[in-house]
N, C-alpha and C positions, 0 to 999 in steps of 0.2 A: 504493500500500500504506500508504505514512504518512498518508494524509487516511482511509481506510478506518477504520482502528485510533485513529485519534483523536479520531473523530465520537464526540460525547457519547452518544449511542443506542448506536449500535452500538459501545463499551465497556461499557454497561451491559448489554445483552445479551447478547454474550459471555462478559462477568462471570456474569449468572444463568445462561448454558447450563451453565460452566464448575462452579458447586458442584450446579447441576440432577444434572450426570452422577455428581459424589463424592456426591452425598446417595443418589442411586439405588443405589450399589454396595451398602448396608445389606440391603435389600432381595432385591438379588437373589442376596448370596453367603447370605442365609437358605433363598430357594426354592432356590437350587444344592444345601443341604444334603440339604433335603426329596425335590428330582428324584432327586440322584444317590444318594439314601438312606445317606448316609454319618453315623454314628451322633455326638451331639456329646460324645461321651468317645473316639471314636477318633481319638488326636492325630497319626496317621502320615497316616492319609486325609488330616486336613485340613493337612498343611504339602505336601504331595502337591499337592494341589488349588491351595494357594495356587502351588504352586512352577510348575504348569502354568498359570495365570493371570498370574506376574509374566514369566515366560519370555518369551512370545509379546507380554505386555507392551514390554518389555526391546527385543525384535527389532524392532515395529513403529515403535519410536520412532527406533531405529539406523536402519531403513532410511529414514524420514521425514529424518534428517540426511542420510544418501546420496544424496537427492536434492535435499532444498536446499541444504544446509552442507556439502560432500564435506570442505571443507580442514579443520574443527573435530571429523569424525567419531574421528579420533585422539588419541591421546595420549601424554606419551612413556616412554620405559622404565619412566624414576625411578619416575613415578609409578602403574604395574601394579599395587605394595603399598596404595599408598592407597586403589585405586578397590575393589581385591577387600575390604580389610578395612572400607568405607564399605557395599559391598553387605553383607557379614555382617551387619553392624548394622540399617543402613537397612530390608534387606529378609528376610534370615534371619531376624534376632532380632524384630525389631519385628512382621513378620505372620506369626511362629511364637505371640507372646503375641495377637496380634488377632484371628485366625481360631479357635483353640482358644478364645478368650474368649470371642469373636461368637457361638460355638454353643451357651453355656451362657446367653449373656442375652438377652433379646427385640430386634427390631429397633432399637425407639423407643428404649430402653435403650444399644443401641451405639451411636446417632449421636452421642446426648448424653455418654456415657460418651471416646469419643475424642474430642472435644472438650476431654478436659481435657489432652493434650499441647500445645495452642494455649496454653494457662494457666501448663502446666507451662513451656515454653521461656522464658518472659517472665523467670520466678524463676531459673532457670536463668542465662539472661544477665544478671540482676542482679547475680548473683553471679562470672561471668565475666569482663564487659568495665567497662572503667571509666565509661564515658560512656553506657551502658544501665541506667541506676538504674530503680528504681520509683518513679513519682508516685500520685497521688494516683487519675489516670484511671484507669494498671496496676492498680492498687489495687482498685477499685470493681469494674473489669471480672472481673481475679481471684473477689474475694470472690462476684461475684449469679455468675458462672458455677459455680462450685464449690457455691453455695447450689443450685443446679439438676440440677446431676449426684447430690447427694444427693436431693433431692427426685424425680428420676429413679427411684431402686435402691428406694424408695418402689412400683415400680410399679402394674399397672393393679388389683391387689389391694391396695394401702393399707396392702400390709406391707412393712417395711425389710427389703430381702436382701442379702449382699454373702457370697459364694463367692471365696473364692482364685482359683481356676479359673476364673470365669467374670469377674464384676466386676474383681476384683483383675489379672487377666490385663490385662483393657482397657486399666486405668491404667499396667501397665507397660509399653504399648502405647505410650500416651500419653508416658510418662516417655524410652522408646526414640528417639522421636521427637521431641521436645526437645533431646536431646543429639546427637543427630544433623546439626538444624539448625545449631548450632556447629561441627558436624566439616563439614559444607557449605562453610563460610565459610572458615574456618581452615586444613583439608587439601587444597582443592583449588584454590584460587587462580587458576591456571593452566587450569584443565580449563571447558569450555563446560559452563552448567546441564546444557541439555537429552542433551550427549555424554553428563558423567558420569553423570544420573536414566536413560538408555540400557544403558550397562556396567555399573551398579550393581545395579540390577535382574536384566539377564540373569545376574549373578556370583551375586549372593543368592539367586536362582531355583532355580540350578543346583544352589547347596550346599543346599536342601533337597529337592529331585531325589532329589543323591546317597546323604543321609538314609533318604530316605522310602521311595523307590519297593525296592529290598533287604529292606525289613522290613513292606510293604504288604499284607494280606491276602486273597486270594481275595474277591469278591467284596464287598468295604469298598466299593466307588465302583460304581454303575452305570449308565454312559451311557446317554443315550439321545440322540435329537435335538433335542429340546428342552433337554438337558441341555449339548451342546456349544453350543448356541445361548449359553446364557447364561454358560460362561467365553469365547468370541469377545466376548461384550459386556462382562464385565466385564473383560478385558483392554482391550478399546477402549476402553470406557470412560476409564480410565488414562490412559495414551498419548495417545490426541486431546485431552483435559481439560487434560492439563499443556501439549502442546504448543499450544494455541489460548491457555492463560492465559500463558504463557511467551510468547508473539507479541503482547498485549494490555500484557502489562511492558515489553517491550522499549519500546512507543511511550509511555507512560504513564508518571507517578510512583506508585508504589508504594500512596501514600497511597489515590492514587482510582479504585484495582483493591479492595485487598486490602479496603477498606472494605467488601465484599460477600459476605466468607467467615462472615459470618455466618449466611447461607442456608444456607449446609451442613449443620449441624445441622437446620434447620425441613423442611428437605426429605427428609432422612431418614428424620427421626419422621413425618413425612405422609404418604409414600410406603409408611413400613413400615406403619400403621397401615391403607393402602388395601390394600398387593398380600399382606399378609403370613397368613395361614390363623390366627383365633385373636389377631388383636392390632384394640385401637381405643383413641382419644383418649379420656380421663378429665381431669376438672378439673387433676384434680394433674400429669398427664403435662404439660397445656396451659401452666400456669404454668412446669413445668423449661423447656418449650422456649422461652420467652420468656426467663428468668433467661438462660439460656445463650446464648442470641445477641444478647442485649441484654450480657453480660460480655463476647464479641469482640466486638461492634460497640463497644461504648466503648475497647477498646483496641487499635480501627484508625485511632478520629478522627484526623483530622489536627486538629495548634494553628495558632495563628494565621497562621507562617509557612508552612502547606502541608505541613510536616513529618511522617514518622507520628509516631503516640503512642507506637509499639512496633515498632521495625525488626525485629526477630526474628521476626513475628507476621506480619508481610508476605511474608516467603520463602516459598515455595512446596513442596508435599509430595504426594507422590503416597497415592491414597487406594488 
């Protein structure tokens, strides 16, 4: 297993499968909207939908510990409070602003748009931790990503839009997710990645369940088979992604993993651009997606030492 995971190839591959699967989620929680005709102002559908997607999430990954890591699948009392108010966060709050944003802005538009929580957490821990400052790399990386996300809201019409609801949603997606990644670090010390990203999920899944499905309207959501097809995949999605990138960390430094989350973004706007009804690559989309993964790619470098440029940036998040 340790020569597997630490073959230079077969790191880098698993690296591209790993943002292949997160870039495709843009994509296909757009067609999810379209199949299951769920309208993109109706915000109970879609926390509904999400809630059924992080769930079965949530469960696949718990049972994936059950059978490799039984003894890490727990956790102890104390920490119950932690894990449920981490999923609030993590997963209630953050893809209650994501999904409701996702459906007010184009594919290409979301990949690039949450992107800026990778940007936001940096500023974030600058201001957190003492030995996480900004340099000059932070810096650069920051600025052409941010330059890109605007040039994004620019979309495929060449006019600047930016909706509370829809754009604005994103970013506080992004912002959710930032802050979160310190509460990772911070509140759960003790608790395994992959247990907690497991509990957390199913917790935050559930409270918007409990939300949603009470106040759901008759025929708001309409399965079909094609339609369950694609929350089984975007839940797998999840789930395998983290847990094949979380098996890829384990044997690896961080630096020469996370240096490939830059694909996330490029895959997304590609993807949404091929599978999405109504969207394609225009000069100016072409340039945001460069600005944006050329801003995390600069602030995954590693310096001279092997080090990353951005420990915070490195950690890992379910898309």
């Amino acid at each position: 297993m340790n020569s597997i995971f630490q073959n230079k190839w077969t790191v880098i591959g698993f690296a591209v499968i790993c943002t292949l699967l997160w870039g495709s989620a843009f994509p296909v929680l757009k067609l999810s909207n379209i199949e299951l005709q769920i309208q993109s102002g109706d915000v109970i559908a879609q926390i509904v939908f999400a809630g059924m997607r992080f769930l079965l999430a949530g469960l696949f990954i718990l049972f994936f510990m059950l059978f490799t890591n039984r003894k890490k699948l727990l956790f102890k009392k104390s920490q119950v409070w932690i894990v449920i108010l981490f999923g609030m966060i993590q997963t209630s709050l953050q893809y209650f602003f994501f999904y409701n944003g996702l459906a007010k802005v184009s594919g290409m538009q979301g990949a690039l748009l949450s992107s800026s929580g990778t940007f936001l957490a940096v500023i974030v821990a600058h201001f957190y931790y003492k030995n996480d400052h900004l340099n000059w790399k932070k810096a650069i990386g920051i600025l052409t990503g941010f330059v890109g996300i605007v040039l994004a809201n620019w979309g495929e019409s060449f006019q600047f839009q930016f909706q509370i609801t829809g754009e604005g949603f994103m970013i506080l997606a992004g912002l959710t997710s930032a802050i979160t990644t310190i509460m990772a670090k911070e509140l759960a010390v003790d608790i395994h990645p992959v247990t907690l990203t497991g509990w957390q999920l199913t917790f935050g899944a559930l409270l918007l369940l409990v939300i949603g499905v009470p106040q759901l309207s008759p025929g708001a959501m309409t399965f079909t088979p094609f339609g369950w097809g694609l929350l089984i995949y975007a839940a797998l999605l999840s789930s395998v992604a983290f847990a094949l990138w979380t098996t890829v960390l384990k044997y690896n430094k961080a630096g020469k993993v996370s240096i490939y989350k830059f694909l996330t973004p490029v895959f997304g706007a590609l993807l949404s651009a091929i599978f999405i009804p109504g969207e394609s690559l225009n000069l100016l989309m072409v340039v945001a997606i460069v600005l944006v993964a050329f801003g995390v790619l600069v602030m995954n470098l590693r310096d001279d030492k092997g080090m990353d440029s951005s420990k915070t940036v490195s950690r890992t998040k379910v898309s």
